[in-house]
C-alpha positions in Angstrom: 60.9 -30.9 -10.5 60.2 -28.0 -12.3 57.9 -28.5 -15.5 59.2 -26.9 -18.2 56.1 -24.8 -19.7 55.5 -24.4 -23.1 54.0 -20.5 -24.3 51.1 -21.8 -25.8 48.6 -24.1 -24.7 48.5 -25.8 -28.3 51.6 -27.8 -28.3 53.5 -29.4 -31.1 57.0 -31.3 -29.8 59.4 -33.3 -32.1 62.5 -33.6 -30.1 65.1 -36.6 -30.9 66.4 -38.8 -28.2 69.3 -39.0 -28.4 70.8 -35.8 -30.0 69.9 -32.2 -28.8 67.2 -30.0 -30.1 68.5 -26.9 -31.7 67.6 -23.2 -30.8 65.7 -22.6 -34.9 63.5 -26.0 -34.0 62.3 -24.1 -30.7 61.3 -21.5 -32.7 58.6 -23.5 -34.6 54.9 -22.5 -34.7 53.3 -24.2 -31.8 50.5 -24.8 -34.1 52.1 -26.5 -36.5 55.8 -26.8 -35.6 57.7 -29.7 -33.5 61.3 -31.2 -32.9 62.2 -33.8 -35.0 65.9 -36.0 -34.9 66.5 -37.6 -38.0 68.1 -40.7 -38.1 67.5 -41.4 -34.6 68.9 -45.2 -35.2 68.8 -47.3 -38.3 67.4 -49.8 -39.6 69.8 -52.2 -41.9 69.1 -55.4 -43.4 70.4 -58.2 -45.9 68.0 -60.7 -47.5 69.5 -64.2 -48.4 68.4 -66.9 -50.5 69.1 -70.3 -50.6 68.3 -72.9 -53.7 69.2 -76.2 -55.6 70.4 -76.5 -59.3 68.8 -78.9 -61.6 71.3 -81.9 -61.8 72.5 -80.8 -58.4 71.9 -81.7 -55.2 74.6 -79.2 -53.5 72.4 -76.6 -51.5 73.7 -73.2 -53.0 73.4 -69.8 -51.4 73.1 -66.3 -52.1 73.5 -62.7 -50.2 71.8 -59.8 -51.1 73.5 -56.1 -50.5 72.8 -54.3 -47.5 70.0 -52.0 -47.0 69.7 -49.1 -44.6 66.6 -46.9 -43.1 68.1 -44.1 -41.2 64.3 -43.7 -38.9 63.4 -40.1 -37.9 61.3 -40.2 -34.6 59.3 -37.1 -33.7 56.9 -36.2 -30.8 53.9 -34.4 -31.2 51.4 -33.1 -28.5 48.9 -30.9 -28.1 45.9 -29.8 -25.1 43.4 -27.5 -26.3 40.4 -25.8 -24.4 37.3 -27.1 -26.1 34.4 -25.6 -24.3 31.9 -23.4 -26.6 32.9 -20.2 -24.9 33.9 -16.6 -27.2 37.1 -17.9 -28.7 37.3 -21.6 -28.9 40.4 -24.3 -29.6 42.3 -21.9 -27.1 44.1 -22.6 -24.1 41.0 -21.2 -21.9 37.6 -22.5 -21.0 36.3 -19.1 -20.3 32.9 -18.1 -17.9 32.1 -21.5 -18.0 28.6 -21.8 -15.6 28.6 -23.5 -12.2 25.7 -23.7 -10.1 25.6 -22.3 -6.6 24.9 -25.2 -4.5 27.5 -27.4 -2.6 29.4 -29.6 -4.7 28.4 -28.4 -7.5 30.0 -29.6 -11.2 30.8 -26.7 -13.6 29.7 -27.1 -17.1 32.1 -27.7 -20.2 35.4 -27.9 -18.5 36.8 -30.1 -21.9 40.0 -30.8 -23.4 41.3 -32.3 -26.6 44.7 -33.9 -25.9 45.9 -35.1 -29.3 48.9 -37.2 -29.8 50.1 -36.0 -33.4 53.6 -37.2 -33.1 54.5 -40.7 -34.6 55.5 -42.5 -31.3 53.6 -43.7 -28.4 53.5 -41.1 -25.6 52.0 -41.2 -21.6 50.6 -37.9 -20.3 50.5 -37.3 -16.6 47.6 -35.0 -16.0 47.3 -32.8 -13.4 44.8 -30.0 -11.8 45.4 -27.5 -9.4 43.4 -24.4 -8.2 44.5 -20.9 -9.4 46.0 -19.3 -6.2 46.9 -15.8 -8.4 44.4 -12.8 -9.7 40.2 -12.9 -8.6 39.4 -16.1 -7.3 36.5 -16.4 -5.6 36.5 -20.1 -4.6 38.0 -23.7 -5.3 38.0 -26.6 -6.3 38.5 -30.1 -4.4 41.0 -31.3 -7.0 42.2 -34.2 -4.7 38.8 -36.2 -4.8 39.6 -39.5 -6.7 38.5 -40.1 -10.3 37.3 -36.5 -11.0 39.1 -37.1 -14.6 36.9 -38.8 -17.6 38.6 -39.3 -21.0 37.9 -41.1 -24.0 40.3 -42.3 -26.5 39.5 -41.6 -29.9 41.1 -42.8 -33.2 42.3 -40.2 -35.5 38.8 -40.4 -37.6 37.0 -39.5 -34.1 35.7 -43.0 -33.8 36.4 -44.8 -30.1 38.5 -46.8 -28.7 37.7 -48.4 -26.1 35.0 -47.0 -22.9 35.4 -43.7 -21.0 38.4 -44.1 -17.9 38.1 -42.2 -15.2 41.2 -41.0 -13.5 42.5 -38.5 -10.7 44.7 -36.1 -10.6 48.3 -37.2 -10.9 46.6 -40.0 -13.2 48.3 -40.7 -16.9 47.0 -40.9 -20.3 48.7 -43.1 -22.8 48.3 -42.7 -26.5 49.2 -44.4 -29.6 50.4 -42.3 -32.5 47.4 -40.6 -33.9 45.1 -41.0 -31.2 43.6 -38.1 -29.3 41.2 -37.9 -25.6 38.4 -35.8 -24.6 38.8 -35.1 -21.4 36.2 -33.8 -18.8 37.0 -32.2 -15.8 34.5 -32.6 -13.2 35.8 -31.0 -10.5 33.3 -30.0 -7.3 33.3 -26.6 -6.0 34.1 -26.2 -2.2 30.9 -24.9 -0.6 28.0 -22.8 -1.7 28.7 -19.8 -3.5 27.0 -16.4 -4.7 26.1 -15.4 -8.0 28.6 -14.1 -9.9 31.8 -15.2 -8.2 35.0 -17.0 -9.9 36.5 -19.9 -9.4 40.1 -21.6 -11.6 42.0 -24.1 -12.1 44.7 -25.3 -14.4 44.9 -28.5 -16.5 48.1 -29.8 -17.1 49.5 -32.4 -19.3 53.0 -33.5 -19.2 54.2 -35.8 -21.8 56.9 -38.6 -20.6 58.6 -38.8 -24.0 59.6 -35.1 -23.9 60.3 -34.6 -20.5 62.7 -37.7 -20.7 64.3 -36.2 -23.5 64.7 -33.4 -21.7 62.2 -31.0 -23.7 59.7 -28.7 -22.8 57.2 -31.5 -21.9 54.3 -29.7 -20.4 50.9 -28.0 -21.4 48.7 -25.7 -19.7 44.8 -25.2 -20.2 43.0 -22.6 -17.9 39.6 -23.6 -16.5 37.5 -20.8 -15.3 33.9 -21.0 -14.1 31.3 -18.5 -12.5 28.4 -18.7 -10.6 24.9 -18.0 -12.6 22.1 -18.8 -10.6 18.2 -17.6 -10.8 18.3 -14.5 -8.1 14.2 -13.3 -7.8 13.8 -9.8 -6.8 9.8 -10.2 -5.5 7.6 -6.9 -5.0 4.8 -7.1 -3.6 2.0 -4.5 -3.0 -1.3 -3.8 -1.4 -4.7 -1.6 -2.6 -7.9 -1.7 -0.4 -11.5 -0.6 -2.0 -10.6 3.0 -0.1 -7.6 3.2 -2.5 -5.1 3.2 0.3 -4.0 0.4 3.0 -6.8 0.9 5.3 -9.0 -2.3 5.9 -12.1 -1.4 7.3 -12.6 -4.6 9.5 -16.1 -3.2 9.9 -17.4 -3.2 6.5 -18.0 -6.7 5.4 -17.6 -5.6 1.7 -14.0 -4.3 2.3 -11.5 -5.9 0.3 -7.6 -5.5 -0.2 -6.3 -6.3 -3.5 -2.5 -7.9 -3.2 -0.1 -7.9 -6.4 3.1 -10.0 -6.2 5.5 -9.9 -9.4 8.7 -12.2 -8.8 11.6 -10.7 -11.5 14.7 -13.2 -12.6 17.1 -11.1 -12.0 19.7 -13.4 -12.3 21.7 -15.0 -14.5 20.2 -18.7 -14.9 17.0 -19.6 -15.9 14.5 -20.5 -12.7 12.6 -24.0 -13.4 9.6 -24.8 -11.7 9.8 -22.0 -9.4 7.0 -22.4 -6.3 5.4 -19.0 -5.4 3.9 -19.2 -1.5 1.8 -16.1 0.3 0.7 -17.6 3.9 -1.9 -15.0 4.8 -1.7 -13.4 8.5 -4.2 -13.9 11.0 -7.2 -11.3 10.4 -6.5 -12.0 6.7 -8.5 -14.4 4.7 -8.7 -15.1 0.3 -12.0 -14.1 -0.8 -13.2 -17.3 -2.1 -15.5 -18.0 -5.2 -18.7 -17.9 -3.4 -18.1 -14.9 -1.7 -19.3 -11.3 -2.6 -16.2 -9.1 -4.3 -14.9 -12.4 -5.3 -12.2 -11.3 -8.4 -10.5 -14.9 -9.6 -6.6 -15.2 -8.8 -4.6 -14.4 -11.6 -1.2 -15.6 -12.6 0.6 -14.0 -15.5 -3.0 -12.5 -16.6 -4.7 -15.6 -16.8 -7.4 -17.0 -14.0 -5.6 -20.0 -11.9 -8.5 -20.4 -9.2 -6.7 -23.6 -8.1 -3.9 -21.3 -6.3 -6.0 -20.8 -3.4 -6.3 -23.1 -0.8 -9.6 -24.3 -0.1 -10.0 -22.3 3.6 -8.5 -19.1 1.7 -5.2 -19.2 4.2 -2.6 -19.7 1.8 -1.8 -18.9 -2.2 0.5 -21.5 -4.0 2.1 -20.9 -7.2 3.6 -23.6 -8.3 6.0 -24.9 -11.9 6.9 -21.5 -12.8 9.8 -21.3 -15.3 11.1 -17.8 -15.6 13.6 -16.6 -18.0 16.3 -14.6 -17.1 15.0 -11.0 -16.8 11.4 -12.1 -17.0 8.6 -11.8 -14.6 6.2 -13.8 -13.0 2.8 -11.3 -11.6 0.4 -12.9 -9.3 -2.8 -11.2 -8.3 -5.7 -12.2 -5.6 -8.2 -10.3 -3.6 -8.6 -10.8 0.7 -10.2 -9.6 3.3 -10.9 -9.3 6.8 -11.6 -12.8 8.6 -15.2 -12.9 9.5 -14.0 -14.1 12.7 -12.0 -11.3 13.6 -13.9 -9.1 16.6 -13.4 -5.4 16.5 -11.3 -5.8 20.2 -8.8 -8.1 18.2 -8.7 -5.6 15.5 -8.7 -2.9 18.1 -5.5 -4.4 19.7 -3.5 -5.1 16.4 -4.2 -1.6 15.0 -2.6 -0.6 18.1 0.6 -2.5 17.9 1.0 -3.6 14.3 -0.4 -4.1 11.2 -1.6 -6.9 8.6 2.1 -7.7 7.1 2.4 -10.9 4.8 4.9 -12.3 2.6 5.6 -13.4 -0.3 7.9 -16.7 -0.4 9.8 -17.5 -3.6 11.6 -21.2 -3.5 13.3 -23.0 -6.3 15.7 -26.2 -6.5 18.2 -24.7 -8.3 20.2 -28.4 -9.5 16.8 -30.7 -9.2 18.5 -32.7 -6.7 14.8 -32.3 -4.7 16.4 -30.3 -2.2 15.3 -26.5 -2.3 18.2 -24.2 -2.5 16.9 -21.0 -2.8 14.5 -19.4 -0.5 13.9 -15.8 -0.8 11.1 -13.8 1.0 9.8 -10.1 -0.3 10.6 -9.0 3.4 13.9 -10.1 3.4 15.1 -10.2 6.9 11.8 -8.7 8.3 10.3 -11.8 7.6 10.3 -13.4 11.1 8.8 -16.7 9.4 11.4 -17.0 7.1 15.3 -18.1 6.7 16.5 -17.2 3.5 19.1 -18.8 1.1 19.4 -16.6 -1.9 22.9 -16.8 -3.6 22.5 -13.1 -4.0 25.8 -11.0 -3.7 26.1 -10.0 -0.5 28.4 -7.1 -1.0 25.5 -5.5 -3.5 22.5 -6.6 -2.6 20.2 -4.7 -4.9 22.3 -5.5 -8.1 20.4 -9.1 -8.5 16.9 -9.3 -6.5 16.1 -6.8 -4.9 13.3 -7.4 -2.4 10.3 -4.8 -1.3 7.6 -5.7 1.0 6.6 -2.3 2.0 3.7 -1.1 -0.2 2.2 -4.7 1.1 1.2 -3.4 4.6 -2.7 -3.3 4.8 -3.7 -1.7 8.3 -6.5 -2.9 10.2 -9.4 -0.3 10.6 -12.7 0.3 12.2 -14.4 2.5 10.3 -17.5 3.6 11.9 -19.5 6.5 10.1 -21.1 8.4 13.2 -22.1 12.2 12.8 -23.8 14.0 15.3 -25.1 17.2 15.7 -25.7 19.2 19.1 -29.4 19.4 20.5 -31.3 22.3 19.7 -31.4 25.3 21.8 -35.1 27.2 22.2 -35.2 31.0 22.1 -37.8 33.1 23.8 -37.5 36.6 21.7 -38.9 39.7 21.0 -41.9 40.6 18.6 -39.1 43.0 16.8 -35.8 41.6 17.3 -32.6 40.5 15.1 -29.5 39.2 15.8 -30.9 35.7 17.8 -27.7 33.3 17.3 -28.4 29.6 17.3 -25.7 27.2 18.3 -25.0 23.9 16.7 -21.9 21.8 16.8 -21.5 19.3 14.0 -19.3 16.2 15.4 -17.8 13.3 13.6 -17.8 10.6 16.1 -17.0 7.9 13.4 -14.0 6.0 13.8 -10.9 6.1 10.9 -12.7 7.8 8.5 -12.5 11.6 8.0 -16.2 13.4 7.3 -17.0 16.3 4.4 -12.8 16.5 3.3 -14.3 16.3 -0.5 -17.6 18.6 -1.5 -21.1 16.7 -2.1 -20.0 13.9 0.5 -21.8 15.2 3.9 -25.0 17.9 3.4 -27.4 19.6 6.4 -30.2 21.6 5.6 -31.6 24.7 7.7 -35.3 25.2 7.5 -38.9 25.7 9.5 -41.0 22.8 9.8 -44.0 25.2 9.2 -43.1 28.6 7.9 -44.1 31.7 9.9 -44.0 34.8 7.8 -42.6 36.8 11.1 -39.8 34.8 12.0 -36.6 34.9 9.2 -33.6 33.0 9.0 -31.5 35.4 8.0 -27.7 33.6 7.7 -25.7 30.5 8.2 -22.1 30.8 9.1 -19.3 29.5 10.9 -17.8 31.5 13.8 -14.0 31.6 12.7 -13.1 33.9 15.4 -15.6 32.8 18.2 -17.5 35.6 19.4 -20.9 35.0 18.9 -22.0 37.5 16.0 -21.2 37.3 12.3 -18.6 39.5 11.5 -15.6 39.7 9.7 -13.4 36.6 9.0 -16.9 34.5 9.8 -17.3 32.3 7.0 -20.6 32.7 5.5 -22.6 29.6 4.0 -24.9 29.6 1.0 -27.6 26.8 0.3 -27.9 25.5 -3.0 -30.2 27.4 -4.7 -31.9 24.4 -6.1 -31.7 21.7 -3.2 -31.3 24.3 -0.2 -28.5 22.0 0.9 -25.6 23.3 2.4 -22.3 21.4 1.9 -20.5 20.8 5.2 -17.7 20.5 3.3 -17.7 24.7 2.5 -17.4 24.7 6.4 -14.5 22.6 7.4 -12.6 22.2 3.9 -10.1 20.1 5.6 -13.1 17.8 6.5 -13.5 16.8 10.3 -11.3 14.0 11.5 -12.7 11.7 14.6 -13.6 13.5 17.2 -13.1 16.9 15.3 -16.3 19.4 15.8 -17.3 22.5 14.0 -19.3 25.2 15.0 -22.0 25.8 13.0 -24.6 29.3 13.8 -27.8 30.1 12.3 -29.0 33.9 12.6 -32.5 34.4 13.0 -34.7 37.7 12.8 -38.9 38.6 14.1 -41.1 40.6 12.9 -44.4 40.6 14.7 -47.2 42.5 16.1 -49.5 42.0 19.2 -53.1 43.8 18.7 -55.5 41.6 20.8 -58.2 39.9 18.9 -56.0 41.3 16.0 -53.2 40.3 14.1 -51.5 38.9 17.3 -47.9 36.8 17.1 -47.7 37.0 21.2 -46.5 33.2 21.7 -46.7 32.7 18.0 -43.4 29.9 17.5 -41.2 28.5 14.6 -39.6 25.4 14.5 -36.1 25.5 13.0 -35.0 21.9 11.8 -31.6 21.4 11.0 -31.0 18.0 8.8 -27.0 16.4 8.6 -27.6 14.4 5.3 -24.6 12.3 4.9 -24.2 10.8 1.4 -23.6 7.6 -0.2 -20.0 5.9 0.8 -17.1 7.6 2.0 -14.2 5.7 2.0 -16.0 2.6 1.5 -18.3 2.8 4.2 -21.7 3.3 4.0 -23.4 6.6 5.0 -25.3 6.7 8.3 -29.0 7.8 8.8 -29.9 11.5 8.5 -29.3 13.1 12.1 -31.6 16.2 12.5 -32.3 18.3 15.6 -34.5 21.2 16.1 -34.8 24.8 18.0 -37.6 27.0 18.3 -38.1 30.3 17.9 -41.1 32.0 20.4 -42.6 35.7 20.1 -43.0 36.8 23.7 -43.6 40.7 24.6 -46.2 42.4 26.4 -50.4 41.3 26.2 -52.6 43.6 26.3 -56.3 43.7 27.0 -58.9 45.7 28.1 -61.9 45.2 30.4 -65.1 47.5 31.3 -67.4 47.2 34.1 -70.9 49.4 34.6 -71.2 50.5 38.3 -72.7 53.8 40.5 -69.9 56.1 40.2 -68.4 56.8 43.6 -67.8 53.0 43.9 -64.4 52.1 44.8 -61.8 50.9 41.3 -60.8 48.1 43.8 -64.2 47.0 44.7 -65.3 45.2 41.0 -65.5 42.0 41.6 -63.2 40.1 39.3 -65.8 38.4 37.4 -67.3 41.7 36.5 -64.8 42.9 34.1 -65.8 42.0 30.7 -64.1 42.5 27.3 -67.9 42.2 25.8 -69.8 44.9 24.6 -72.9 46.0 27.1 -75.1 48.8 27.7 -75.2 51.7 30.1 -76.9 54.9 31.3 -76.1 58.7 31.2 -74.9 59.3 35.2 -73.2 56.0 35.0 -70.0 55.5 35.4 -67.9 52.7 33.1 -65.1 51.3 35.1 -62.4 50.4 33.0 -59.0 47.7 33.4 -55.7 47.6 31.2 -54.0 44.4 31.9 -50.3 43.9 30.8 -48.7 40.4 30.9 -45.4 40.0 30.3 -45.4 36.8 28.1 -41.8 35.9 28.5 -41.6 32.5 30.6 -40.2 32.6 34.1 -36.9 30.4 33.1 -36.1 33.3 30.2 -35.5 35.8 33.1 -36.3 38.5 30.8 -38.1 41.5 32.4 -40.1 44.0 30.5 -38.7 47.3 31.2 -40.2 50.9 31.0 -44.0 49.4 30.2 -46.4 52.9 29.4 -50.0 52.1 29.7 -52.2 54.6 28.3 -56.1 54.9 27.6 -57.6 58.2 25.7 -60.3 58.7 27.3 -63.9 59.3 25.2 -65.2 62.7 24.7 -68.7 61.4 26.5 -67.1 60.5 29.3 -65.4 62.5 32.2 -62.1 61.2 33.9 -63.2 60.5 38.0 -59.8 60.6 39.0 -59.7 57.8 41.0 -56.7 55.4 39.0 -55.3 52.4 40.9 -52.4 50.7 39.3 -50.8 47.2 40.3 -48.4 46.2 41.3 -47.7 49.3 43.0 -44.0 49.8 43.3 -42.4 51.3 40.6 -45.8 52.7 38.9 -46.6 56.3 38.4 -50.0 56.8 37.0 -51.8 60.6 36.4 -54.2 62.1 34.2 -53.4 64.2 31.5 -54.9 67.3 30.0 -56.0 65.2 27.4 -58.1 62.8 29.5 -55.6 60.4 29.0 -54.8 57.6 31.5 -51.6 56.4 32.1 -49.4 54.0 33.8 -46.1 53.6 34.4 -43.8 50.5 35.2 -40.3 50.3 35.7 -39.7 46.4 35.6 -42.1 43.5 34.8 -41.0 40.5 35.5 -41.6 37.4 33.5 -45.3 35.8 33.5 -46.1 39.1 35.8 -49.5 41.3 35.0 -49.8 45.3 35.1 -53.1 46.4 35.8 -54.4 50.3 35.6 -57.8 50.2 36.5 -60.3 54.0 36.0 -63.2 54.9 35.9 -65.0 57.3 33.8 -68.9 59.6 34.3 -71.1 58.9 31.1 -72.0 62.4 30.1 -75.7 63.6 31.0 -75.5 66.5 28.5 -77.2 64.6 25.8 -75.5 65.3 22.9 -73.5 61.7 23.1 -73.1 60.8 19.5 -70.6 58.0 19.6 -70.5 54.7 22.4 -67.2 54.8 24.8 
């Protein structure tokens, strides 16, 4: 049948038996109002007495008048929520917690059932799940003695031991005894955080319902889920400041920091922390150079490492709810990693690790939460969180991406193109010398910051004719300085140039710059003079990479040279004395002499002017429209018998002026022009100087 429910879950009933319960008695505070029938029956008695008189032996007898209780009985119940929620002695145990796990018991589903009445009463108690407004889950209300009570005397002390009881299960009371009750109903399943689940006490008193009262109250149990939820960061630095590892450079290091928040609502107890290091990754280990101690919360906890460096194991961490647990360690590359194994994982991945929060959230010694900083891109890892899947970043929110470290193999390698030599002019400007500046290293970008990569321009020995006049770099790629060229200045104290004032971006691997140094001569060729013919400058240019970049060491200096070679025409001059008449061609060779000698009047002084062109056959340069001339002596008389070689292309002829000239279209490189004369020594004796 229907239960007939009270308004209130505090419930005070008087109700007669046998009479019926008036519409003003209904109306009675539930708090402190009931139904009462007086004179429900009554109780009547007579006392008699029976005696002997002195003298008598005749039993006597006497009746007393009658005597008449009219007895009132009332019942009295009442089922109040007792938990220590916001409004207590209500009819609702309100946000009570409940753990997530399977089974679990919620905490502080009490009652007080209190029989106040002054007859003896039996209570059927019953529990059933709240179908009706947001229920997130139930309860298995049909699982046998889920009900504890204790019956208490009216001064609180007990009577008797705890019963359990299910559902369906009766109470009885004595006038003036009360129960605690405890509910300990087991949720169905696991659950999230912060989902509901209700269910309703009820106690129906046999008394009333017999007397056809309202016999029934109601409590309201309600419980949701608080749970520890761990939102886990964790990030990565390397000694370059970024995520590179440079696999190469045994001082690398990459510096991880792992913070676990509570972001739930329950306390997390002896929380484990776990970060299984990837292959290629090791913990740098006391002994070790860069070694920085493993920190938890601040403080040094060396034992956290394991003793080959693979794994990091926090474990007994109790975090308060919105507090934070920071773990910090150093690694680096595994000294057994080869630069092909690197090679290949650089190529299809990177170093990814995880951090692995586990915690057993009742102490049953069975984990229950297991929560990774990767979430699901933790291949390793099958998580069991309690987190709300519909928003999953309101409690622990997981990131794992500033943790990638990726593998390097930085390689510092700078070279600089070999030296061209230039065969120039005495007189000549504009000579461009090529270099092209490479950075063959590997992951690391050269001269992107000033002061990290110099080169120097300078001769190894100085010669006064040969000037470098500028160092620039070719913007637009035609050959000569010009406009939109950058031009490069030297430091005025070091005479280094910064690379970096050439390629401000810096040169990525395999990225070249052209870098061309202008050079200018100035000589003179007098023979047995000042004579700079085949006079040479070496040009050294110096890359001076400094100190680290990136981490990596700098390489060695990487220099290369040109040279700079005066060529042009050499001159000289040769006499011979002979009979005149004799043929120019007939001297023998070894008869020409630059030496002084001696002669007579009637003589004649033969004389060669020999022109080499300097330049060496490979330069292919040709001296063009070569003059030879001699001004002939005033003692001396012209004989007009000139024979220039080689022949094609040469005009000689005598001037006016008794000068002697030759003429040459083309000379070709390492190729001699010869004007040989002769000339009468004057018989006139008045020769004052020597020709």
């Amino acid at each position: 049948m229907k239960p007939n429910l009270f308004n209130h879950t505090l419930l005070a009933v008087g109700v007669a038996a046998a009479l019926g319960v008036s519409s003003t008695a209904m109306a009675a505070s539930p708090s402190t109002g009931g139904f009462e029938n007086p004179d429900v029956f009554a109780v009547s008695n007579v006392a008699s007495a029976t005696y002997k008189v002195t003298g008598n032996d005749t039993p006597q007898e006497a009746e007393s008048n009658t005597v008449t209780v009219n007895v009132t009985e009332s019942a009295w119940f009442s089922l109040i929520a007792t938990s220590n929620d916001a409004t207590q002695n209500d009819d609702l145990n309100e946000d009570r917690d409940i753990l997530p796990t399977e089974n679990a018991v919620p905490n502080e589903f009490t009652h007080k059932l209190a029989n106040t009445g002054n007859v003896k009463d039996t209570y059927t108690i019953t529990l059933d799940n709240v179908d009706e407004g947001v229920k997130d889950f139930d309860y298995n209300i049909t699982e046998a003695d889920i009900i504890t009570y204790q019956v208490k005397n009216a001064a609180g002390a007990d009577i008797g031991s705890p019963v359990k009881i299910s559902s369906g299960d009766t109470i009885t009371l004595e006038a003036g005894q009360y129960a605690d009750i405890t509910i300990n109903a087991k949720a169905n399943g696991e659950r999230y955080i912060g989902q509901n689940g209700a269910l309703t006490v009820t106690a129906d008193s046999t008394y009333l319902d017999g007397a056809g009262q309202p016999s029934t109250a109601l409590n309201t149990d309600n419980a949701i889920v608080k749970t520890p939820t761990y939102a886990i960061t964790k990030s990565a630095t390397t000694n370059l400041g970024d995520k590179n590892l440079d696999f190469k450079n045994e001082n690398a290091w990459a510096d991880y920091t792992i913070t676990v928040k509570n972001d739930g609502t329950a306390k997390g107890t002896d929380v484990t922390i776990v970060d299984a290091l990837p292959a290629g990754l090791i913990a740098i280990l006391p002994s070790e150079a860069n070694y920085v101690a493993p920190k938890v919360n601040g403080t040094a906890s060396t034992g956290i490492v394991s003793t080959d460096g693979k794994t990091i194991t926090v474990e007994g961490q109790d975090i308060e709810i919105g507090a934070t647990t920071t773990i910090t360690f150093r690694a680096k590359a595994d000294a057994s990693l080869t630069q092909d194994e690197a090679g290949a994982w650089k190529d299809t991945s990177n170093f990814v690790n995880f951090a692995v929060v586990t915690d057993d959230v009742d102490g049953d010694g069975t984990i229950d939460i297991t929560d990774s900083s990767g979430d699901d891109t933790d291949p390793n890892t099958t998580e069991n969180t309690f987190e709300d899947p519909n928003n999953p970043d309101k409690h622990g929110k997981d990131d794992n991406t500033n943790a990638t470290v990726s593998p390097s193999a930085q390689k510092r390698d700078i070279t600089i193109s070999e030296g061209t030599n230039k065969e120039v002019a005495l007189q000549s400007e504009g000579n461009i010398y090529d270099y092209v500046i490479t950075n063959k290293g590997t992951d690391i970008t050269e001269a992107d910051a000033p002061d990290e990569v110099y080169f120097t321009v300078a001769p190894e020995t100085d010669n006064p004719a040969v000037t470098i006049d500028r160092v620039f770099v070719d913007v637009n790629g035609d050959g000569v300085y010009d406009a939109g060229d950058t031009l490069l200045k030297a430091d005025d104290t070091t005479g280094n140039y910064d690379l970096n004032d050439a390629v401000k971006g810096g040169l990525a691997p395999d990225e070249s710059v052209n870098i061309k140094v202008e050079v200018s001569t100035n000589g003179t060729s007098i023979t047995d003079g000042k004579d700079d013919i085949n006079k040479t400058e070496k040009m050294i240019i110096t890359i001076l990479p400094q100190t680290t970049v990136n981490g990596t060491p700098a390489p060695t200096t990487i220099p290369t040279n040109s040279t700079t070679t005066m060529r042009g025409v050499s001159l000289s001059k040769y006499q011979a004395i002979a009979e005149c008449g004799t043929a120019v061609t007939a001297i023998a060779d070894g008869d020409w002499k630059k030496a002084e000698t001696k002669g007579a009047p009637g003589q004649c002084i033969f004389y060669k002017l020999e022109a080499t062109n300097t330049f060496s056959a490979d330069s292919g340069v040709n001296v063009t429209g070569l003059i030879l001339s001699d001004d002939l002596n005033t003692n001396v008389t012209y004989q007009d018998n000139v024979a220039a070689a080689p022949s094609q292309g040469s005009d000689t002829s005598e001037t006016t002026a008794s000068k002697v000239i030759g003429k040459f279209t083309t000379l070709a490189p390492q190729s001699v022009a010869t004007v040989k004369f002769s000339a009468k020594i004057t018989q006139e004796g008045n020769a004052t100087t020597t020709p």
